[in-house]
Structure formats: C-alpha cells, structure tokens
Short mmCIF file of the C-alpha atoms (twelve columns), coordinates in Angstrom:
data_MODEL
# 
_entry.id   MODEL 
# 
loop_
_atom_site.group_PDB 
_atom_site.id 
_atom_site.type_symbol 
_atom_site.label_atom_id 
_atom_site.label_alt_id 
_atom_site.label_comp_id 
_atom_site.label_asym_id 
_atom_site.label_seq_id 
_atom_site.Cartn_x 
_atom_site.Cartn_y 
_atom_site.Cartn_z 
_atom_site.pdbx_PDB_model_num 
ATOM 1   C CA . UNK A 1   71.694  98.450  110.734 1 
ATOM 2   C CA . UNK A 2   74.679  101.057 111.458 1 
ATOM 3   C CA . UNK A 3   78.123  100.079 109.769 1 
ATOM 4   C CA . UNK A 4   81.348  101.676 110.217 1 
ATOM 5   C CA . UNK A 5   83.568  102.050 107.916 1 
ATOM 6   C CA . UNK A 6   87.310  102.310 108.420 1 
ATOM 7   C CA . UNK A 7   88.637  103.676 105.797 1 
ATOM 8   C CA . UNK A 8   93.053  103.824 105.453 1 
ATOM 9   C CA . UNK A 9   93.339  105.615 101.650 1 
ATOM 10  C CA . UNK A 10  94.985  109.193 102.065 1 
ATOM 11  C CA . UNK A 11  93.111  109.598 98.710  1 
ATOM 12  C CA . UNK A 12  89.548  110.830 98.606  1 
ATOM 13  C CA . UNK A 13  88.433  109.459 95.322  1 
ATOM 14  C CA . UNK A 14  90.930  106.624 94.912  1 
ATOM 15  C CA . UNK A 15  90.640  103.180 94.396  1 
ATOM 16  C CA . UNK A 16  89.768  101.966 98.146  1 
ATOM 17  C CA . UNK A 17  87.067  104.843 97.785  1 
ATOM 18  C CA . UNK A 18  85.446  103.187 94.848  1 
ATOM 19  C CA . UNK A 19  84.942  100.013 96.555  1 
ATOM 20  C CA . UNK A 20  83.341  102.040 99.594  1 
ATOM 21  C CA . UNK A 21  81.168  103.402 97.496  1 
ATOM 22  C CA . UNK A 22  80.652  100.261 95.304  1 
ATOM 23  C CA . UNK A 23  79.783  98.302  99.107  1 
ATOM 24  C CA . UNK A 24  77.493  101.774 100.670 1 
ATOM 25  C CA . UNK A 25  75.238  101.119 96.987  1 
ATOM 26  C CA . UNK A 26  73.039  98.275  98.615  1 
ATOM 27  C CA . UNK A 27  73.521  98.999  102.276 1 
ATOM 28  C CA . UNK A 28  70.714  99.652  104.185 1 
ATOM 29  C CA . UNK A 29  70.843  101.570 107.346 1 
ATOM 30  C CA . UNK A 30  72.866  104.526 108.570 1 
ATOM 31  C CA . UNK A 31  77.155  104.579 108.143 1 
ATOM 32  C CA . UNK A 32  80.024  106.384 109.254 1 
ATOM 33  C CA . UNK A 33  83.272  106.149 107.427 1 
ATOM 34  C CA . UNK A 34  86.267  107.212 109.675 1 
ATOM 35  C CA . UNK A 35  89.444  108.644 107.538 1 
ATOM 36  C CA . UNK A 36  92.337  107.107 109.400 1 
ATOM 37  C CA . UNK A 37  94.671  110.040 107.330 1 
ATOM 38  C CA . UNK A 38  92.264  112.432 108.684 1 
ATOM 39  C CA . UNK A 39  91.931  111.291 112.916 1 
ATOM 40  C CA . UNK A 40  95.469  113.635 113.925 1 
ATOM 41  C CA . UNK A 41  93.300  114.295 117.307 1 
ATOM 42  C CA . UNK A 42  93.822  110.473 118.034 1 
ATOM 43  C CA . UNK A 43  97.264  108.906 119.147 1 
ATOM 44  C CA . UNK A 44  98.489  105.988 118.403 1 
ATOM 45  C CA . UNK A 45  98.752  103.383 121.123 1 
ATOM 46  C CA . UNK A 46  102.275 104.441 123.428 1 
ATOM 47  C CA . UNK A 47  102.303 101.081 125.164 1 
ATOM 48  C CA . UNK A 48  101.657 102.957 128.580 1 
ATOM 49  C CA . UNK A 49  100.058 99.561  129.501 1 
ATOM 50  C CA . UNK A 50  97.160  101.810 131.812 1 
ATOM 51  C CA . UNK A 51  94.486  98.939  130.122 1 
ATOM 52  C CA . UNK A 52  96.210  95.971  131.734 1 
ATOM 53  C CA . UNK A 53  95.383  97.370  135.196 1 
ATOM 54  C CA . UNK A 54  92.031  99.235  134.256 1 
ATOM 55  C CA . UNK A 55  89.322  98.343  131.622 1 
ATOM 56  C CA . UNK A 56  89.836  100.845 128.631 1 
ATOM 57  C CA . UNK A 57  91.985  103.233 127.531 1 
ATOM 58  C CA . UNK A 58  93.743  105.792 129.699 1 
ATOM 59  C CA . UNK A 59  94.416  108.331 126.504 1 
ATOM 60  C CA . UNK A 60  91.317  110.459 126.474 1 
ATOM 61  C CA . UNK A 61  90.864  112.163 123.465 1 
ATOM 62  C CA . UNK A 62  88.786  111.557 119.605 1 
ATOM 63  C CA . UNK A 63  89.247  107.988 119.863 1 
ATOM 64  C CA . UNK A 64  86.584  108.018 122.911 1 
ATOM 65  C CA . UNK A 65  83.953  108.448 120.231 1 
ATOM 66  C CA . UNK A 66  85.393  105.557 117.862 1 
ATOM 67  C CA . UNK A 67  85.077  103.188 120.572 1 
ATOM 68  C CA . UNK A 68  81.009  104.007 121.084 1 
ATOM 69  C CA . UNK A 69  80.406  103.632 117.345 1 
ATOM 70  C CA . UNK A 70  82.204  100.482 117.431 1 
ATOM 71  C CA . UNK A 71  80.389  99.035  120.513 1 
ATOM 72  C CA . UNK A 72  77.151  100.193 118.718 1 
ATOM 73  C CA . UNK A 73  77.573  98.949  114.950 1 
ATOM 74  C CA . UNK A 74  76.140  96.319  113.856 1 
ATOM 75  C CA . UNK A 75  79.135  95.679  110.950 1 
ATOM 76  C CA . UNK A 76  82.700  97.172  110.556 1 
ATOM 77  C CA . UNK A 77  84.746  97.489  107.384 1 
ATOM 78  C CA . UNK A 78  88.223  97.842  107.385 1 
ATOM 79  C CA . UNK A 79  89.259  99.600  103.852 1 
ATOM 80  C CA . UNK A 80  92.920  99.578  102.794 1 
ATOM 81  C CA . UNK A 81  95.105  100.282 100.047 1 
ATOM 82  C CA . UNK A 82  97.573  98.009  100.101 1 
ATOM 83  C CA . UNK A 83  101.216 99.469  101.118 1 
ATOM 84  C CA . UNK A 84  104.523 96.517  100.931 1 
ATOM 85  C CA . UNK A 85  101.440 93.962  101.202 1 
ATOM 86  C CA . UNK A 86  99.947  95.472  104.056 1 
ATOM 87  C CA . UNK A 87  97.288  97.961  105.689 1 
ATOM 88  C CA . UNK A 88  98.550  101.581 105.438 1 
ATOM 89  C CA . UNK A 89  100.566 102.814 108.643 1 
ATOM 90  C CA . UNK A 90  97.465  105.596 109.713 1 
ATOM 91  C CA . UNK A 91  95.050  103.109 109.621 1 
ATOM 92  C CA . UNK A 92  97.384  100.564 111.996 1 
ATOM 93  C CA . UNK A 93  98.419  103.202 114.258 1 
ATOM 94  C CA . UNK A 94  94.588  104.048 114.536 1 
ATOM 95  C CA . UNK A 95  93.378  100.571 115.212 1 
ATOM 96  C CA . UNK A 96  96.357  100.023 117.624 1 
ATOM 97  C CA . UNK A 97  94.398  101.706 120.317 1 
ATOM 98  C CA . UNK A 98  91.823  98.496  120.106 1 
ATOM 99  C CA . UNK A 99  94.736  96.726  122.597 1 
ATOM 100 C CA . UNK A 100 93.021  98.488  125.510 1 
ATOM 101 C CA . UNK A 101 89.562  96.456  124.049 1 
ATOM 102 C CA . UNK A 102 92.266  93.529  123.973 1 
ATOM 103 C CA . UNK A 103 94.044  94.060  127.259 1 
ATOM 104 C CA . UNK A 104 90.433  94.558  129.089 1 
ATOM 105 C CA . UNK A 105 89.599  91.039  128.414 1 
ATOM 106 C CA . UNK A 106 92.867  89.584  129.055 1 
ATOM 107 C CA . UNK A 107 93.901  91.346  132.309 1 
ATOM 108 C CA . UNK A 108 90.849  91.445  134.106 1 
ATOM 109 C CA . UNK A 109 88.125  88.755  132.042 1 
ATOM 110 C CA . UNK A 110 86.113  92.159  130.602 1 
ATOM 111 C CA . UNK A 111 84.739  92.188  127.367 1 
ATOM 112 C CA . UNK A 112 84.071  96.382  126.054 1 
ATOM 113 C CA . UNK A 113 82.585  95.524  122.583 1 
ATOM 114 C CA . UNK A 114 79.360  92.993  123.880 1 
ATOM 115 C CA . UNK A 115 77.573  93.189  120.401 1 
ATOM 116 C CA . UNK A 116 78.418  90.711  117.517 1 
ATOM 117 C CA . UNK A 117 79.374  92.107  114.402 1 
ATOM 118 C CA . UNK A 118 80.159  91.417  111.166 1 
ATOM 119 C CA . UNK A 119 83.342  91.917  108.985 1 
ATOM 120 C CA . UNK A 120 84.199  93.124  106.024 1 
ATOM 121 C CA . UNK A 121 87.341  93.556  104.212 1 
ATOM 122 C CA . UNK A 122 88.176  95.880  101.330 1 
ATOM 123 C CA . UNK A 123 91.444  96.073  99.793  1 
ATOM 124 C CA . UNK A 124 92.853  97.378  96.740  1 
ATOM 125 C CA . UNK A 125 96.291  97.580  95.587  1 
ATOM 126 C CA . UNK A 126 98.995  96.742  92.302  1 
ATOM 127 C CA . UNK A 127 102.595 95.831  92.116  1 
ATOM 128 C CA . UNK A 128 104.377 92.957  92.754  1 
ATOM 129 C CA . UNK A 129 103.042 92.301  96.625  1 
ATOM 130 C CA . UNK A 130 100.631 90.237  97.899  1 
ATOM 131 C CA . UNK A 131 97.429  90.756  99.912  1 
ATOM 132 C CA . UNK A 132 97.622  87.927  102.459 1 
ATOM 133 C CA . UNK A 133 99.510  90.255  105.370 1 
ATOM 134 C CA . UNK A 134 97.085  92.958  104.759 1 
ATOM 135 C CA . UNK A 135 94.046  90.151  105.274 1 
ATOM 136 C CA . UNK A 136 95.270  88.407  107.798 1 
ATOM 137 C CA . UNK A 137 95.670  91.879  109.709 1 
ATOM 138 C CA . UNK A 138 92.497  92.946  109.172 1 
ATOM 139 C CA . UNK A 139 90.837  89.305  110.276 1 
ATOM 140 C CA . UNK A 140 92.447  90.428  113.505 1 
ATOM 141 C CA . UNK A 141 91.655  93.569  113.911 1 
ATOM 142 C CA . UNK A 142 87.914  92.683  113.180 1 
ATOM 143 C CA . UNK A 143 88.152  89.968  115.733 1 
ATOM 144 C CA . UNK A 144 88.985  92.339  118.379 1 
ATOM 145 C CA . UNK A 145 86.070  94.245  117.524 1 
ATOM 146 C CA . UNK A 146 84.140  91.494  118.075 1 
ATOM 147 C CA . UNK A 147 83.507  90.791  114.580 1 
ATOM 148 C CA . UNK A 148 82.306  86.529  114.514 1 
ATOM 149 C CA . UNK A 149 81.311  86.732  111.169 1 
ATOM 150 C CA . UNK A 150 83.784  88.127  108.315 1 
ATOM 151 C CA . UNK A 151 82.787  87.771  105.065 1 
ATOM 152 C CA . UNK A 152 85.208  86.902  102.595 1 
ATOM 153 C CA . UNK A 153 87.813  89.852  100.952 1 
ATOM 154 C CA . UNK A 154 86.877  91.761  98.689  1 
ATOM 155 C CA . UNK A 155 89.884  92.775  96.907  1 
ATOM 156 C CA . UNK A 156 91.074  95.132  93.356  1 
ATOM 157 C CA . UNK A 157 94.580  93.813  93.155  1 
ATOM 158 C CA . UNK A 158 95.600  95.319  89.795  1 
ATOM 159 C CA . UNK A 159 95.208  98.771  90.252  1 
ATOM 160 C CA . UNK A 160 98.295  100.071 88.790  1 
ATOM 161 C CA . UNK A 161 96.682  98.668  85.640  1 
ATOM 162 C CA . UNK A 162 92.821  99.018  86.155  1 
ATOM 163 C CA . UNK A 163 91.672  101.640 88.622  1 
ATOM 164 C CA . UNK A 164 89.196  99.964  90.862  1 
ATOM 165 C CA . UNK A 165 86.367  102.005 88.930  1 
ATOM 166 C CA . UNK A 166 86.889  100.082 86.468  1 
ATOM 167 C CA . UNK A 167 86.981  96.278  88.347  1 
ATOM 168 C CA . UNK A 168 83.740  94.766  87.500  1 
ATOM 169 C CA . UNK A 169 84.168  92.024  89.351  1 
ATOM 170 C CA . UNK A 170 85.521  93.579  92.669  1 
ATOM 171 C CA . UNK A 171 82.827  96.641  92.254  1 
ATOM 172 C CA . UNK A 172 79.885  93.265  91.956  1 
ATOM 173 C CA . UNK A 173 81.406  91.541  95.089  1 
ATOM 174 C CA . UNK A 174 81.283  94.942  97.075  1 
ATOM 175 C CA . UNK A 175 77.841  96.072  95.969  1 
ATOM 176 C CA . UNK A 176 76.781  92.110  96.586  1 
ATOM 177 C CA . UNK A 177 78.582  92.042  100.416 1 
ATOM 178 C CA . UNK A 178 76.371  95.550  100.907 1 
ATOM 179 C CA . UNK A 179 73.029  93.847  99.893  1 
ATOM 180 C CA . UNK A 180 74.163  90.434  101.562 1 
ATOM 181 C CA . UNK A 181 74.337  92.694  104.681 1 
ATOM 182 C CA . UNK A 182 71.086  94.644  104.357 1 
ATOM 183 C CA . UNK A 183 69.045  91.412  103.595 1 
ATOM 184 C CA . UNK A 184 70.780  90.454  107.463 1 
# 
C-alpha cells in the first residue's frame, strides 16, 4: 500500500505532526509526506486556464512529481492545522494546482487520477473556530484526487489547551484509521 501524506503545519513537531505520526504507527506499506510550507519550487495555480484546452497542467515544475505519487497511491491524507476554521493557505495554494486534474475531466471527459483511493483527514486546532470549513475542504480536495472512500475526521480540537501529544482519543482514532487501512 503507498499513502501520501499532505501535510499543511509550518511546524515540524507540532500538533498536526503528532497525529501523522500517531496514523504512520499501524500503516503498512511505504509513505511520503509532502510539507506544503516546504514545496517553494511549486506555484500556486495562476488561473492561466491552459487545462481547459489540454489535459494537465501547463506549469512544469515540482508539482510534476506530486501528481505521479498521487495517481500511484493507494490512500491520501490531507493534514491541517486549523487557521480561522480552515486548511492553512500553503497547503490550499498547493492543492489548487489539482484544478488542471479537475478541468481535464470537465473540458474534455479525461480522468488523470484512474486509481481509487482512500481519504483521510487530520486536523488539529484550538480557539474559538470551528472545523467544518476545514473538512468540508478537504472532502473536496480528496474527491478530486479520486478519493471514493474517506474515512471519517480525525480531529485534536483543543490544542491551545492539550497539545495533540497528549489527545488520547484523537492519537487512538489516528493509530486505528492507520491499522483500518493496512488490514485493506
């Protein structure tokens, strides 16, 4: 099984990084964790509209290689603190380049990402917002990776209060989505 993992924390060892590691525990299989704070050699989506007229994106550079390891994987995570109860702005302006996977199959019927998937949602975040923008985002954004399975969120929404390190009942449900996965 090969998983990739999006992950949207500009903080190595913060809380969305627990529940990665909390999820990778049980997972079987190889998995590659892209650091949206970390992919400057990819641009955001310009609206140049190239993929309504031709399958795929017309910006060649790092996010070539993103789109092969999502065509290939067999589940992708998208892993987010949560920022004014949404995904943080480098992981959207990373995952904005999946309109050309969008656009293909609008414009002209073609569908880039053949192989089924499944989803998984990580989020962790405190304050006074709620997570239902940030999950409804990511539901999306999974879809349009082809994604027909997403398993319910796993979420650490006190973290201003309890580091995620110590959420013992969001660090279960991400170890128990990694088994669930593995035993797939």
């Amino acid at each position: 099984m090969r998983t990739l993992i999006f992950d949207g924390s500009p903080r190595r060892k913060g809380d969305t990084a627990a529940l990665i590691a909390a999820f990778a525990e049980n997972l079987s299989g190889e998995y590659t964790v892209i650091r949206a704070y970390e992919c400057r050699h990819i641009s955001p989506c310009i609206d140049c509209r190239g993929c309504w007229k031709h399958p795929g994106c017309v910006i060649r550079d790092g996010m070539q290689e993103v789109y092969g390891l999502i065509a290939e994987s067999d589940c992708i995570v998208i892993a987010s603190p949560i920022y004014y109860s949404g995904l943080t702005g480098p992981l959207l302006s990373l995952l904005s380049r999946l309109q050309a996977v969008y656009c293909a199959k609008r414009f002209q019927g073609v569908s880039l990402i053949e192989k089924p998937k499944t989803g998984v949602i990580l989020l962790a975040g405190g304050g006074n917002g709620g997570p239902d923008p940030a999950v409804q985002t990511a539901k999306m954004l999974l879809a349009a990776m082809n994604a027909q399975g997403i398993l319910p969120p796993i979420m650490s929404l006190n973290t201003d209060q309890i580091p995620a390190k110590g959420d013992a009942s969001a660090l279960l449900a991400a170890r128990e989505a990694g088994r669930l996965l593995s035993k797939e």
